[in-house]
N, C-alpha and C positions, 0 to 999 in steps of 0.2 A: 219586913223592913220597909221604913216607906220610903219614897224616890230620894230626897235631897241626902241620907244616909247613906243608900246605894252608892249613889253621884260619887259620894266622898271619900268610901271603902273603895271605892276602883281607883279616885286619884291617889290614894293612897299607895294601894296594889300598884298600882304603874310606877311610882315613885323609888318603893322599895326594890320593883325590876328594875328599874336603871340603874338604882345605885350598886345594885349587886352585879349588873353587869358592866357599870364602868370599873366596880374596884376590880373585878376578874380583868378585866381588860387591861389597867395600869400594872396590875402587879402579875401578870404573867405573860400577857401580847407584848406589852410594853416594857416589860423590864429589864430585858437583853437593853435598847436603845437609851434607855435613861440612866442607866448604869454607865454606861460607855461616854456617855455626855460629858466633856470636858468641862461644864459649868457645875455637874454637880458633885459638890463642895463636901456632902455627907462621903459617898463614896470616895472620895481621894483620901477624906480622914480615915476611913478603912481601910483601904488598898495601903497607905503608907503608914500606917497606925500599928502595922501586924510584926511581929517581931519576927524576920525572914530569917531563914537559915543562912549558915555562911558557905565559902564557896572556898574550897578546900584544893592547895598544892605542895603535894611532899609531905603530905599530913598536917599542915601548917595552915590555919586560916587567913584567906589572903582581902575576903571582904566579909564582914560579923555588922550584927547590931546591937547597939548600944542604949541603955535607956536615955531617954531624951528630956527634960521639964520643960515641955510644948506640948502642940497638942495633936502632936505627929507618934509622941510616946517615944519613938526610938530611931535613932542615928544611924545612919550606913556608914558604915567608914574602910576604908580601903590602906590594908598593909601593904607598902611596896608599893604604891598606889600607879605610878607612871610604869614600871616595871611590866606590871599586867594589863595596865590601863586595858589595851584592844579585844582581850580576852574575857577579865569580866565585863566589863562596859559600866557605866555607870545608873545608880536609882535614884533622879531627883527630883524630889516634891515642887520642886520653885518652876518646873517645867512640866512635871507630871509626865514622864515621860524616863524610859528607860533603853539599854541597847545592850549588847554582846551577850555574856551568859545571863546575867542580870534579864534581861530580857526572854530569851528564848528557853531558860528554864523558871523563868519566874511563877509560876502554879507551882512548884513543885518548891522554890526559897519560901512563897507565903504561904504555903500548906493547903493549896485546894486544888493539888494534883488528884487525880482518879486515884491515883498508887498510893496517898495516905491517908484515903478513906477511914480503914483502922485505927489508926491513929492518932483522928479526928476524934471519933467514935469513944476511945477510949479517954481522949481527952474531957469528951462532955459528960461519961460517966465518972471520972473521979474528981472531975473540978476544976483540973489541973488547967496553965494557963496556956491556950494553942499556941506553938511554934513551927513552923514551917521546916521543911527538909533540907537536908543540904546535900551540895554536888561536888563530886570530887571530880576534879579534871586529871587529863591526862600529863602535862606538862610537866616536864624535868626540870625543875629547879635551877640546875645547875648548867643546861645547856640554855635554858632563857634567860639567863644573867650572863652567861659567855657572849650571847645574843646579841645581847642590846648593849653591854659596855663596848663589844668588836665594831658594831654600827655607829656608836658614837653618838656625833652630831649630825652623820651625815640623815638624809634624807633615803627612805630603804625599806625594807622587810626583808627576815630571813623564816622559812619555815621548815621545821624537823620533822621527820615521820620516821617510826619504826615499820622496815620494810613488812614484818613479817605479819603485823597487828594491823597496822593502819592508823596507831594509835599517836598523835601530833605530841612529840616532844617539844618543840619550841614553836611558837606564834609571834612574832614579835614585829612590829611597825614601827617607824620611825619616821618623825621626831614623833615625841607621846606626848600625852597630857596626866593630869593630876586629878581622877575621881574626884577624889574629895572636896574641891576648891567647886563642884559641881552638887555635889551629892547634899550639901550643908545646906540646912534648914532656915539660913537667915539669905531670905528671899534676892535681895540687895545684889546682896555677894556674890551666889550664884549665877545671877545674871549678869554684873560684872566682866564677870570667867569667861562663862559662856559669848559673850559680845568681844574678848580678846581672843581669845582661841577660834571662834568662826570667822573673824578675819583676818587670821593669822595667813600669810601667804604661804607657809609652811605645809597650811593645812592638817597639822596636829590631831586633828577628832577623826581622818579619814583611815582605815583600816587597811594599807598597801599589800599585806597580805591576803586577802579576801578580796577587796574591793570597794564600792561599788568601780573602781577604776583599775584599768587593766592597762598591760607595757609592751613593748614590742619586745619580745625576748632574743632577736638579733642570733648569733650561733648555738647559743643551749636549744636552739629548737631544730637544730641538726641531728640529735641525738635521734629524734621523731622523724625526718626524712631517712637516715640510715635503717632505720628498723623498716618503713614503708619498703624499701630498695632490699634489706635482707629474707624480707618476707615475700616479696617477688620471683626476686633471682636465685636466692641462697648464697653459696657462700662463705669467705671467712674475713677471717682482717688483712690477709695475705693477698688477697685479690688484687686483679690490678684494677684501675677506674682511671679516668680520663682525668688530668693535672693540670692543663692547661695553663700558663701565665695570664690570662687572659680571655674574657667570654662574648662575642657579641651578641649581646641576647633577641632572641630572633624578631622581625619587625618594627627593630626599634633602632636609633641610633647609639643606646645608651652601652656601653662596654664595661662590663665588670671586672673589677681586678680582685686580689688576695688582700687580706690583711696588709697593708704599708705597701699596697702595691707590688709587692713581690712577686716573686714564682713560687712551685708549690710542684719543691722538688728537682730532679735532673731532668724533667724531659716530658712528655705529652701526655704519659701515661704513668703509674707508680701504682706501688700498695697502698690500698685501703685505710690503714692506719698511719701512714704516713699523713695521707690528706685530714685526718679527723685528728689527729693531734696536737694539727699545724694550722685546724679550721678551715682548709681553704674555700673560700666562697664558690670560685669555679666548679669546682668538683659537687661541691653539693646543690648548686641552682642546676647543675645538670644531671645529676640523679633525680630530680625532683622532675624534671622533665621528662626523664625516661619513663618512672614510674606514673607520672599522668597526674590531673586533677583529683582523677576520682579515687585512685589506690593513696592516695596523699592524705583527702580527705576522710578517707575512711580509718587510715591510721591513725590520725591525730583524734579522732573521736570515740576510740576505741582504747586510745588511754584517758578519756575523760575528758578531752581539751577542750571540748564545747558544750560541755557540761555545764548545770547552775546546781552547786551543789550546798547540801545542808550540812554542817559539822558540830552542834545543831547551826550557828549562826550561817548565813548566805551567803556565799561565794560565787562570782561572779562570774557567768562562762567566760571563756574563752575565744576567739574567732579567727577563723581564717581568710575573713574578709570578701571580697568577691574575685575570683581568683578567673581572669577573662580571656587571657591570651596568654601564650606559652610565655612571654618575658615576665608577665606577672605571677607566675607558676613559679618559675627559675627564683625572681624577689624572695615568694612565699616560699620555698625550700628552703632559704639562709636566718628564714625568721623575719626578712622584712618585709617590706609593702605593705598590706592589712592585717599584716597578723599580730597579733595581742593576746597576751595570758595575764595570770596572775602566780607570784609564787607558789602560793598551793599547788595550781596546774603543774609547773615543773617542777616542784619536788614526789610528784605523784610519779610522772612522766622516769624520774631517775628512781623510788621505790617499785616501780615495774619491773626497771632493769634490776636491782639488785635483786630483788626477790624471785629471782630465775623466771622472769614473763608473767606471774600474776599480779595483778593490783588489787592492794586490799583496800575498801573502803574507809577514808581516812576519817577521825571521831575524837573530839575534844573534852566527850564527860567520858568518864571511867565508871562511875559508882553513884546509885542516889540512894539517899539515908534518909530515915527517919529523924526527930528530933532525939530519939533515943542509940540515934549512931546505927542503928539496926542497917543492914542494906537492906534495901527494896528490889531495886533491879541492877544490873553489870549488864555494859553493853561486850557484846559477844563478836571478836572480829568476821569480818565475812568479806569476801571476793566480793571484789565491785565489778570487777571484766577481766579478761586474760586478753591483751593487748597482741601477746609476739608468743612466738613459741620460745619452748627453753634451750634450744639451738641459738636462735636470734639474741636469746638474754645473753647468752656466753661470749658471745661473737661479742656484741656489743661493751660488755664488762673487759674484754680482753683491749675494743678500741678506747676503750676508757681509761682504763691505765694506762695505757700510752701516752696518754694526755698529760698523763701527773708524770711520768718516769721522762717520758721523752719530747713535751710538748710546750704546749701553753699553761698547761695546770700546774705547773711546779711548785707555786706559792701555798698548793694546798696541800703537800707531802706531808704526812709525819712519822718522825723517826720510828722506824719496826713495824709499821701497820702499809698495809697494800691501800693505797685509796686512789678510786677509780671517779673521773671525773668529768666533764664537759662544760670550758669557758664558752663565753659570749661577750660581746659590744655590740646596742643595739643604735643604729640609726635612729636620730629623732627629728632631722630633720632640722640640727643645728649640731656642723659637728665638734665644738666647743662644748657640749653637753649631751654626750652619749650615755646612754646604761651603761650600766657594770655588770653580771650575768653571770654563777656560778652554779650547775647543779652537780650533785656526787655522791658517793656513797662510801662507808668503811665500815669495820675490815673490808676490802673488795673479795677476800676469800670466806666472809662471814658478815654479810653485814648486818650491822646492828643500827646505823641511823643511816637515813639517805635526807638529805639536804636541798632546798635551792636558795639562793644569797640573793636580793635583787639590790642595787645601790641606785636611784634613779639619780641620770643627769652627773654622773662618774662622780657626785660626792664631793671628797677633801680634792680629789685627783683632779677635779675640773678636765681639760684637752685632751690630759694627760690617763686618764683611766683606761682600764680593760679590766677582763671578764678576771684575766687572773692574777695579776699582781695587787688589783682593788678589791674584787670579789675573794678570791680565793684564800688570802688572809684569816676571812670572817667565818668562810665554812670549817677550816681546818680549825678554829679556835672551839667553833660550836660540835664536830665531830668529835674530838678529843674530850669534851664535857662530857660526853655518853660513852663513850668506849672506853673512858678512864672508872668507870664501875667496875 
């Protein structure tokens, strides 16, 4: 071969190396990041082109898709759409962007989960057209409709757990929005929505039960300082504890009183249950004291309270803030000064208690299916922590009732069933717009749902709110939904 041949066979050779090493390099180094590139236009028409599985409540499809004449192919559309809005979340192409179940099981709605591999599989051997899996959630129909017509207009979350599962009967946030008015494929509209609802002062698109924003739970986070103090000291509800009309909290000028100011009780001292039924602040900023920062803190984290937890979607921890001197111990004992939850937290916090001191891990999908209905996997309940002992559970179950039979909790009674409860008013630092605060559970001699109500900024009741004439309404409506099976 003479030179200028050579010459021309090597540039060639080199050419062909490149090209074979830039295509390796776009379609495997690079194709995680170009994939993900919100400019490209090919992959979005895939990603929302696929015909998703639906998202299944009560056996009833609550979000399906629809064929579409665009070039998206098929339509999300959302039954009951405000009803579950914070649950499934929404899928929309006009934003490319997805959230709630929608999101966190989305591999598994557009079929390129690991789990329907098979399925796949079989799909490219007989031809057939890929469809994606579908999720059954956990949620009772009928306590998430008790939910959310009991909540109203007001502004709120209430969340249900079955003690024994961990499994979340009701999710519900309030005020909601409309999937659909999101999800629709004419670009315009969607955005529209979207530009009314994110500056809605309402705040509609935010998830009160989850998060990312968290409340100051005011006395339901008493139920958490009693358990800290029973698991200390021991104990019953017959105990006597210090009553006090009145607390100066130490180093400071500030003086704490009871609910309306009152006393809390005949005398310096009383039973146990007297003071937790009657909330009194004194009594519990100074258990919280006894028991210390560190046995405090270790209690509230040991039901989860500063946990960030997955259901699958994210839930927000909890905090107890920076708790620096014993007045700001005493605040943190009543629920206030830094401390902040989310519903979930306290209804985990009150499914502890009824489930005699275990906490199950609480879980929003039930069941994932094939396109063929087939299940794939059931999530299997399991102990997230054992908070208290089952002494402490009983003790507390016992001050709990007290609350509904002889207390504050009255508005959550229902006729024939034991229900065991813990109101709250949280300081916000405007006392014209207090929390409303309900956690509970029923049967208290079996329980089958445990609850927490949160109403922010007391609601319809404005001044006029508390934990249990405002909150306690909306649990007794949402307990009786599930106990009435």
């Amino acid at each position: 071969m003479n030179t200028p041949l050579r010459r021309l066979s090597i540039v060639m050779m080199g050419m062909f190396a490149a090209l074979l090493i830039s295509t390796t390099a776009i379609q495997f180094f690079q194709a995680p990041a170009l994939n993900a590139d919100a400019r490209n236009v090919r992959e979005i028409y895939r990603e929302y082109g696929r015909d998703r599985g639906p998202i299944i409540v009560g056996g009833e499809a609550i979000a399906t898709s629809v064929p579409a004449d665009d070039v998206y192919r098929f339509q999300r559309t959302y039954a009951d759409g405000p009803l579950y809005a914070h649950a499934t979340g929404y899928f929309a192409t006009a934003f490319n962007s997805a959230t709630g179940i929608e999101r966190a099981e989305s591999q598994v709605l557009n079929g390129t989960a690991d789990s329907l591999l098979i399925s796949r599989m079989q799909d490219l051997i007989t031809g057939k057209q890929p469809k994606g899996g579908s999720v059954e959630l956990t949620l009772d129909p009928a306590a998430q409709k008790a939910a959310a017509e009991a909540l109203g207009n007001q502004s709120g979350a209430v969340v249900a757990l079955r003690p024994a599962t961990g499994e979340i009967l009701a999710m519900v946030s309030t005020p909601s929005f409309d999937p659909n008015a999101l999800a629709t494929h004419a670009t315009k509209d969607a955005r529209a929505a979207w530009e009314t609802l994110s500056k809605d002062p309402a705040k509609p698109l935010t998830n009160r039960a989850l998060g990312p924003d968290t409340f100051a739970p005011g006395s339901v986070f008493k139920v958490i300082t009693a358990a800290a103090y029973l698991e200390e000291h021991g104990g019953n509800a017959a105990q006597e504890v210090p009553t006090q009309a009145t607390l100066q909290l130490p180093g400071s000028s500030h003086i704490l009183h009871n609910p309306g100011r009152g006393s809390c009780g005949s005398g310096d001292v009383g039973p146990l249950s007297y003071a937790f039924a009657h909330s009194c602040n004194t009594t519990f900023a100074q258990l919280a004291m006894d028991v210390g920062t560190e046995a405090l803190t270790a209690q509230a984290e040991a039901f989860g309270f500063t946990d960030s937890l997955e259901v699958p979607m994210r839930a927000a921890p909890g905090t107890l803030g920076t708790v620096g001197d014993s007045a700001q111990l005493a605040l943190s004992g009543i629920g206030q000064f830094e401390v902040r939850a989310t519903p979930l937290h306290m209804a985990m916090v009150a499914s502890a208690v009824a489930n005699n001191g275990s906490l199950m891990r609480p879980y929003l999908v039930k069941t994932i299916r094939d396109a063929d209905l087939s299940a794939i996997s059931e999530t299997s309940p399991s102990q997230y922590s054992q908070p208290i002992s089952a002494q402490t559970a009983a003790t507390l179950k016992d001050l709990m009732r007290s609350v509904v039979t002889d207390g504050t909790g009255g508005p959550a009674a229902i006729s024939g069933v034991q229900v065991a409860a813990k109101t709250g008013t949280a300081q916000t630092g405007n006392e014209s717009h207090q929390h409303a605060w309900i956690v509970g559970f029923a049967p208290a001699d079996d329980p089958q749902v445990a609850v927490a109500v949160f109403v922010q900024n007391g609601g319809d009741a404005g001044s006029a709110a508390d934990g249990g004439r405002t909150a306690g309404p909306i649990a007794k409506r949402v307990m009786e939904a599930v106990i009435a099976k």
